[in-house]
C-alpha positions in Angstrom: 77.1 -7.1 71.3 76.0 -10.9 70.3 77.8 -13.2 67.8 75.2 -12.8 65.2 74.5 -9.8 65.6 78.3 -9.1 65.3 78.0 -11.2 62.3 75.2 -9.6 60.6 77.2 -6.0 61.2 80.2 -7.7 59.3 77.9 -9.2 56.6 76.8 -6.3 55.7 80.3 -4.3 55.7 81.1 -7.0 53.2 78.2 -8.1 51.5 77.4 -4.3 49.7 81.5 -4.3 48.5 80.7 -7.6 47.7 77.4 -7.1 45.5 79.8 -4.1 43.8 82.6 -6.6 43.2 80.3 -8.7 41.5 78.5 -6.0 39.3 81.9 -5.2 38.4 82.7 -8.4 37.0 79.4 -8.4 34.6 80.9 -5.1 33.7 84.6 -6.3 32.9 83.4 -9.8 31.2 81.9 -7.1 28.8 84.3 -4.3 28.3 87.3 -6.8 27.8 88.5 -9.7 26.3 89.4 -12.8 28.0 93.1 -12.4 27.1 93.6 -8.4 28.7 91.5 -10.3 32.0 94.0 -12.8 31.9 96.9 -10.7 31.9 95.3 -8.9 34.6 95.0 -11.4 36.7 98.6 -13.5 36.2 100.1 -9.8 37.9 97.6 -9.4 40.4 98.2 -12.5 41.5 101.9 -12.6 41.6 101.3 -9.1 43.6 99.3 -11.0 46.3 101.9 -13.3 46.6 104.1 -10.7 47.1 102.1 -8.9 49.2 101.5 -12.4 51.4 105.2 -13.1 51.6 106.1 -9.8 53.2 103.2 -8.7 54.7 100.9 -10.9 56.8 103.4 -11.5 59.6 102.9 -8.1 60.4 98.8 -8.0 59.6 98.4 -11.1 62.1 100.8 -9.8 64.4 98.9 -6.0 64.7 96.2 -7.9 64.9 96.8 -10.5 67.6 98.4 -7.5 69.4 95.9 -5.0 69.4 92.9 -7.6 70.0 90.4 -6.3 72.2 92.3 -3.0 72.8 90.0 0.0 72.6 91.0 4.2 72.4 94.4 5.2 70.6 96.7 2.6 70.0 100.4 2.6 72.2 102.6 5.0 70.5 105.2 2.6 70.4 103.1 0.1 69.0 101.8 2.6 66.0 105.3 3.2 65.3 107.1 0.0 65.4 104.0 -1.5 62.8 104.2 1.4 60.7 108.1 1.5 60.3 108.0 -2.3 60.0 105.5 -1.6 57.1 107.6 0.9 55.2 110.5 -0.7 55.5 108.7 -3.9 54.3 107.2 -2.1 51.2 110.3 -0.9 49.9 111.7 -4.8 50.2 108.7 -6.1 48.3 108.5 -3.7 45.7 112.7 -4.3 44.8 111.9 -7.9 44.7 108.9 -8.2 42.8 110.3 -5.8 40.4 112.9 -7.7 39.6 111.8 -10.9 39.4 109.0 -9.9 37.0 111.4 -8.5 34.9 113.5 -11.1 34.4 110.8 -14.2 34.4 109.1 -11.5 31.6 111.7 -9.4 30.0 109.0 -7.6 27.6 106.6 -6.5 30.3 105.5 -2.8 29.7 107.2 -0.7 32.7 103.5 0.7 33.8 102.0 -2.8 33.8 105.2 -3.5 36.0 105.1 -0.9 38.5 101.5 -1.1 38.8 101.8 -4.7 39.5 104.2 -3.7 42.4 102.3 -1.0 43.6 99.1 -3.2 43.9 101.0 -5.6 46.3 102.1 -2.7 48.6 98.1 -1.1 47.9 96.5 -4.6 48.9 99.2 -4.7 52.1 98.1 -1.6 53.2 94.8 -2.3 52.9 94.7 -5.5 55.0 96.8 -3.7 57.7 94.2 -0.9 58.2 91.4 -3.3 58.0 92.8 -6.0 60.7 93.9 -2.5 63.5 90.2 -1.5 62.8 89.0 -5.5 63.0 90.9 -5.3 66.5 88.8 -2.3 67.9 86.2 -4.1 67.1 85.0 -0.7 65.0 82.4 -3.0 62.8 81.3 0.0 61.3 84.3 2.3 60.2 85.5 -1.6 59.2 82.7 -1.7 57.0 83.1 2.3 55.3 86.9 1.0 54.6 85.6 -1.6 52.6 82.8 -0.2 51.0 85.1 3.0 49.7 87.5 0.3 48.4 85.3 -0.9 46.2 83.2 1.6 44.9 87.0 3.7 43.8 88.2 0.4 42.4 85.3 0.1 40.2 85.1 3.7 39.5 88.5 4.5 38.7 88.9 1.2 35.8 85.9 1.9 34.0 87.1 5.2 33.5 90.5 3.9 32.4 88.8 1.3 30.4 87.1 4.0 28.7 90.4 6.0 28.0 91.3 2.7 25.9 93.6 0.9 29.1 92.6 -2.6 29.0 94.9 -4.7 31.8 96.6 -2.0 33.2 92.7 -0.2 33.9 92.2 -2.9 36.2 95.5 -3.1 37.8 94.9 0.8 38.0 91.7 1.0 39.6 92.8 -2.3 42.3 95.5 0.0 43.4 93.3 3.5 43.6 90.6 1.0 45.8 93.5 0.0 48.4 95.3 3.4 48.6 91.9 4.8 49.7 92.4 3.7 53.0 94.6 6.6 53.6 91.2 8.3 54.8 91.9 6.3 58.0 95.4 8.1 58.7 94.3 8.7 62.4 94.9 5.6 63.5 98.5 5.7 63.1 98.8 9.4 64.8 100.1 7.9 67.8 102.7 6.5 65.8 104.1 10.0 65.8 104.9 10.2 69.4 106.4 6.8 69.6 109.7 5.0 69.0 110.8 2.0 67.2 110.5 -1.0 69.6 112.5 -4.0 68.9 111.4 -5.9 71.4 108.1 -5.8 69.9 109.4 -6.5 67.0 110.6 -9.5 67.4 108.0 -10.4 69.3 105.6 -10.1 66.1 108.1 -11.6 63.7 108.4 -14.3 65.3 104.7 -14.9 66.0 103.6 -14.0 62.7 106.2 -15.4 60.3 104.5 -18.8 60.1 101.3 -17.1 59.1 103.0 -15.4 55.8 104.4 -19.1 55.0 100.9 -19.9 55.4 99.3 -17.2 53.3 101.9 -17.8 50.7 101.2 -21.3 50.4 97.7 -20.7 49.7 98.8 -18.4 46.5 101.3 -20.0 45.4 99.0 -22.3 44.2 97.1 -20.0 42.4 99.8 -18.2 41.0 101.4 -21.5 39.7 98.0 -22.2 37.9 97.2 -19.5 36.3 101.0 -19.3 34.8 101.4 -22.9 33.3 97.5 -22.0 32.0 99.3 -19.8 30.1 102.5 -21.9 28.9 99.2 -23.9 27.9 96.7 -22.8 27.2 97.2 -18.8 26.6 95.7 -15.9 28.3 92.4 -16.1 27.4 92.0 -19.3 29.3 93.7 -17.7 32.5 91.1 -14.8 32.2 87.7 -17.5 32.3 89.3 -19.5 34.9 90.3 -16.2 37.1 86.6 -15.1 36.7 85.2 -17.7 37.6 87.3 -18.3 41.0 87.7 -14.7 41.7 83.7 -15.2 41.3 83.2 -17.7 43.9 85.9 -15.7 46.4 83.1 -12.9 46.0 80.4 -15.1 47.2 80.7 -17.9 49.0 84.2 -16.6 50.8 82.8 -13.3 51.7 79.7 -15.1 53.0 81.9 -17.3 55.2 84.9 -14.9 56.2 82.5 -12.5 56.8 80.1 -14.3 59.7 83.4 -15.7 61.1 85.0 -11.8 61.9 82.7 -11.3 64.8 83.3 -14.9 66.5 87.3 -15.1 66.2 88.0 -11.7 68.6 85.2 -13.3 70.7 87.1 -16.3 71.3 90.7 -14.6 71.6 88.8 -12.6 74.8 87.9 -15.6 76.4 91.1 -17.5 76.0 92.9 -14.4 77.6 90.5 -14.3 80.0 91.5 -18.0 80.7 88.0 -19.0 80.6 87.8 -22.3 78.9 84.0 -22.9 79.1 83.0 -19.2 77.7 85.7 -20.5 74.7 84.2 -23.6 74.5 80.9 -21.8 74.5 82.1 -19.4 71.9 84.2 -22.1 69.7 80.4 -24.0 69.4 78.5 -21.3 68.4 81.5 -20.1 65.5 81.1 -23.7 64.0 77.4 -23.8 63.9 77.4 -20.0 62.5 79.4 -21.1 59.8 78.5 -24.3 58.6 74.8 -22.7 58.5 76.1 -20.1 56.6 78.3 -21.6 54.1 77.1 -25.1 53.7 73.5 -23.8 51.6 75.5 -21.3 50.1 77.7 -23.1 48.4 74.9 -25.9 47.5 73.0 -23.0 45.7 75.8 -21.7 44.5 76.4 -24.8 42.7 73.0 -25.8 41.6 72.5 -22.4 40.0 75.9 -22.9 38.6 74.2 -22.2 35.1 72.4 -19.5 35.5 74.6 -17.8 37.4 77.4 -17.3 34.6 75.0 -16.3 32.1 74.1 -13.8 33.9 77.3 -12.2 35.2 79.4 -13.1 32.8 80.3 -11.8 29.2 79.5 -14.1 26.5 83.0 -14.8 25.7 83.3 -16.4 29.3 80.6 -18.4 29.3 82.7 -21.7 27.3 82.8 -24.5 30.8 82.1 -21.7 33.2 79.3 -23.6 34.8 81.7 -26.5 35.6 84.6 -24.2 36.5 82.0 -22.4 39.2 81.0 -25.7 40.3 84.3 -27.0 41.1 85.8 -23.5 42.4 82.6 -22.9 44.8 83.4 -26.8 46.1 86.9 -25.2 46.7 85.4 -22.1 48.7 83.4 -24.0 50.9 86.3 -26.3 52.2 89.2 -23.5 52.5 87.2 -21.1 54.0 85.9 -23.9 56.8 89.5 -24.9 57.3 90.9 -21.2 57.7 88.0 -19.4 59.9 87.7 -22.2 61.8 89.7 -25.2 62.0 93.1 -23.7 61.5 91.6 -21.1 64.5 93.1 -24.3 66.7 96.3 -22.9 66.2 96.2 -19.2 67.0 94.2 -20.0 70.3 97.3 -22.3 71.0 99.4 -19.7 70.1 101.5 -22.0 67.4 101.3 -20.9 64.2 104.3 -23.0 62.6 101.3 -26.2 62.0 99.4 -24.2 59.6 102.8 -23.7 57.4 103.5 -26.8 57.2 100.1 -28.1 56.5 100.2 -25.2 53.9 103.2 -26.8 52.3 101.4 -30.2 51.8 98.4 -28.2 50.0 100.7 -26.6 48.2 102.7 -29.8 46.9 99.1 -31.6 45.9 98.3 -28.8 44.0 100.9 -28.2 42.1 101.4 -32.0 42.0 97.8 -32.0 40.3 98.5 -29.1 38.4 101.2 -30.6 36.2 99.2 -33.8 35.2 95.4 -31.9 35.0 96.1 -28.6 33.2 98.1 -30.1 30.2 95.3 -32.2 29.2 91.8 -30.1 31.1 93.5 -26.4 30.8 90.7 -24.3 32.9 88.7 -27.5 34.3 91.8 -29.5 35.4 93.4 -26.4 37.5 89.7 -25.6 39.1 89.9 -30.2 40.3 93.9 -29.5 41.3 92.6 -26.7 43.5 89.8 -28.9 45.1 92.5 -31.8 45.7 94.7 -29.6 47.1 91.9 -27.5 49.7 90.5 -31.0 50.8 94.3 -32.4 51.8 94.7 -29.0 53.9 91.6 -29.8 55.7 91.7 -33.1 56.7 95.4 -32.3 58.2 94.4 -28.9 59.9 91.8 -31.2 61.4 93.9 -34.3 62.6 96.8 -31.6 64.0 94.5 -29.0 65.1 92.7 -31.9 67.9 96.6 -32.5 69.0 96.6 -28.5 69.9 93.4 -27.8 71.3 90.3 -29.6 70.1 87.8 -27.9 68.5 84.4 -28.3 68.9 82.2 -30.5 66.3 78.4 -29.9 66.9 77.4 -32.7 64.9 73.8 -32.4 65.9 73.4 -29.5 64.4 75.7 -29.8 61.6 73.2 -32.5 60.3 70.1 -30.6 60.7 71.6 -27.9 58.3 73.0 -30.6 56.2 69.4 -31.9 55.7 67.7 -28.7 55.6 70.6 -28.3 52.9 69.4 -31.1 51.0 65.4 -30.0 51.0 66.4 -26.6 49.7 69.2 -28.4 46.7 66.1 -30.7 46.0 63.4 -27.6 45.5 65.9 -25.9 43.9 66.8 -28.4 40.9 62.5 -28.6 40.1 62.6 -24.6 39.8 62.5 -23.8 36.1 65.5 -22.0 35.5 65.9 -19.4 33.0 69.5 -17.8 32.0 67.7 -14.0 32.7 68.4 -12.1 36.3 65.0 -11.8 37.5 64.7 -15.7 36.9 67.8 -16.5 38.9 66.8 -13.9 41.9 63.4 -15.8 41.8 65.1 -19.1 42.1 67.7 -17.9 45.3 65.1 -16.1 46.6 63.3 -19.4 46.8 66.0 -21.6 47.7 66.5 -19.1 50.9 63.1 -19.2 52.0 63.0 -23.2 51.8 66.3 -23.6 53.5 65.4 -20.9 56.4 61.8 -22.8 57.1 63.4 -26.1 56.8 66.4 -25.1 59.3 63.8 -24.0 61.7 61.8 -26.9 61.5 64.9 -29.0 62.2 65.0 -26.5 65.2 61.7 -26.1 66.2 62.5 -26.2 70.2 65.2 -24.1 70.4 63.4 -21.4 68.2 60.2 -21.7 70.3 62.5 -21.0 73.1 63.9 -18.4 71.7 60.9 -16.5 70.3 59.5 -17.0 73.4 61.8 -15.6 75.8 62.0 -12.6 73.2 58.3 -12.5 73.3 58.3 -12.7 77.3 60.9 -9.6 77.8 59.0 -7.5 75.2 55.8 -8.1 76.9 57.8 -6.6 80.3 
């Protein structure tokens, strides 16, 4: 199966939970207040720190592991990752606990253990996801996310309705993730298999680096949306959390999404030892995803506008516009460094870069935190992001080419960066009302202008390509 149509297979697994994850914010932006979002979101996101810490070791691990592997997984395998998870859980769930009580002594006991439950949901969640991501089994990958979402949405209107407000959403996140017990089967060889400490070890050790790594990129997060509290309150913590959690439903499922297919591709081919089919494959990943993300996140920020009047609640809508701006800016550059860049690293089989280049994100950030949200509250955490994701990139870059140099196809790059252009240009002369069928008008357009102006910048190699389609279809 091609890259892109690989890619499109994931897009689509994604982009319909996506579309429902967005629906649901309009939804939440108008059942709830600012403040009960906020609270929401300062516990979900000390649960995916939690859930980061202890967990992604063992997601990348599975993952690296099981790469390429097809029919039941190794008994001993299912086992070891399955009593690594439990054990794991039960780690997580006595340290979060405890440290949310004591940082917040008057925390209601349901908001707390649903806040611990939802790290251990999410976990669970990502572990299924990345075994199925493994087999390469697009479309049971795709039904796992797609049942996430539509419980998750299902199950906090409902409580919303029964007159839950934070703990509805915290609720319904941790219904979504448990809802992945519908894939039990892959863990029935775990039942015929023992504990392997070898193994172990073996993914410890590998993946370790990795949770540094994820952690770094939360504790960011985390950190800003606690001193916009001390600052500013919780209703400022809920527009800001919108508005990123927004973008991450776009622009990050746009870019994650097309990148799924091409990382396995290029794992094969570096176990196969074949460095031009990884060159090969490394070329076509960056020009799938800078042609991908790049007029995404342009529109995106054009339409900037529009698009929080439309989604979101009118108690959100105060410097949303700016705060999507500056978050989708923050999208783009992450997700480029992670699905690509930082991909330098796990071909080279050294992970222990990425933590440390983590760190020095982390430091800006909270660095840029301190002096920006005192004075800017939402606007000055959504620039202290920014700082922070541009530092991480230009260091996974300058490592990543002492590892194993990734491929830059500059070329290219430029023709979507000024078929980018042509489509920001068009799109700024659209009128542009604050209605939905005036903002589907508008990306509708901005898609159709950047697609003919791509091709135009392309005109050869889609000749060739239409052609030689045309050729074996007249066979």
């Amino acid at each position: 199966m091609g890259l892109l149509r690989q890619s499109g297979m994931y897009l689509f697994g994604r982009i319909v939970p996506a579309a429902i994850g967005v629906g649901a914010v309009a939804i939440y932006t108008r059942m709830l207040d600012p403040a009960s979002i906020g609270t929401y979101a300062l516990l979900l996101s000390t649960s995916l720190l939690a859930s980061a810490i202890g967990f992604t070791w063992l997601r990348v691990a599975a993952l690296r592991v099981a790469a390429g592997k097809s029919g039941e997984f190794d008994p001993n395998f299912s086992a070891t990752i399955g009593l690594a998870f439990a054990a794991t859980s039960a780690v997580v769930a006595a340290i979060e606990g405890v440290a949310l009580h004591v940082y917040e002594p008057q925390i209601a006991p349901r908001l707390l253990l649903l806040a611990v439950a939802a790290a251990i949901a999410a976990s669970w969640y990502d572990l299924n996801g990345s075994l199925l991501q493994a087999r390469i089994q697009v479309g049971a990958w795709g039904l796992l996310n797609l049942i996430r979402a539509l419980v998750a949405v299902a199950c906090s209107v409902l409580l919303i309705r029964a007159g839950l407000k934070a703990e509805a959403l915290l609720g319904g996140f941790v219904l979504g993730n448990a809802a992945t017990l519908i894939f039990i089967r892959l863990w029935r060889p775990a039942v015929r298999g023992r504990f392997d400490a070898a193994l172990f070890w073996r993914c410890f050790h590998f993946g370790w680096p990795q949770s540094i790594n994820a952690a770094q990129g939360i504790v960011a997060t985390v950190f800003q949306r606690w001193m916009l509290q001390l600052s500013a309150g919780s209703a400022a913590v809920g527009i800001f959390a919108v508005a990123q959690d927004f973008s991450n439903q776009t622009i990050a499922i746009l870019v994650g999404s097309i990148s799924l297919a091409g990382i396995p591709l290029a794992f094969k081919a570096q176990e196969d030892g074949d460095s031009a089919a990884l060159a090969l494959q490394l070329r076509s990943n960056a020009r799938l995803i800078f042609g991908i993300a790049l007029p995404a996140t342009v529109g995106f920020v054009v339409l900037a506008g529009p698009i929080s009047h439309v989604f979101f609640g009118p108690q959100f809508w105060n410097g949303a516009a700016l705060i999507l701006t500056l978050v989708g800016l923050s999208a783009l550059v992450i997700n480029v460094r992670i699905y690509y860049f930082d991909q330098a690293f796990m071909l080279a089989m050294q992970t222990r870069p990425q933590a440390i280049i983590s760190i020095f994100g982390t430091i800006a950030a909270i660095v840029a935190t301190v002096v920006l949200v005192p004075r800017f509250a939402a606007v000055g955490a959504a620039v202290a992001a920014l700082v922070a994701n541009v530092v991480c990139l230009a260091v996974s870059i300058v490592w990543g080419m002492r590892v194993l140099r990734m491929p830059i196809p500059v070329d290219d790059w430029l023709r979507t960066a000024a078929a980018t252009a042509g489509m920001a240009l068009v799109l700024a002369f659209i009128p542009k009302e604050r209605t939905s069928l005036e903002l589907a008008l508008a990306l509708c357009g901005g898609a159709v202008v950047y697609v003919v102006l791509s091709s135009a910048t392309r005109f050869a190699s889609v000749r060739a390509h239409v052609g030689g389609r045309f050729a074996r279809f007249a066979r």
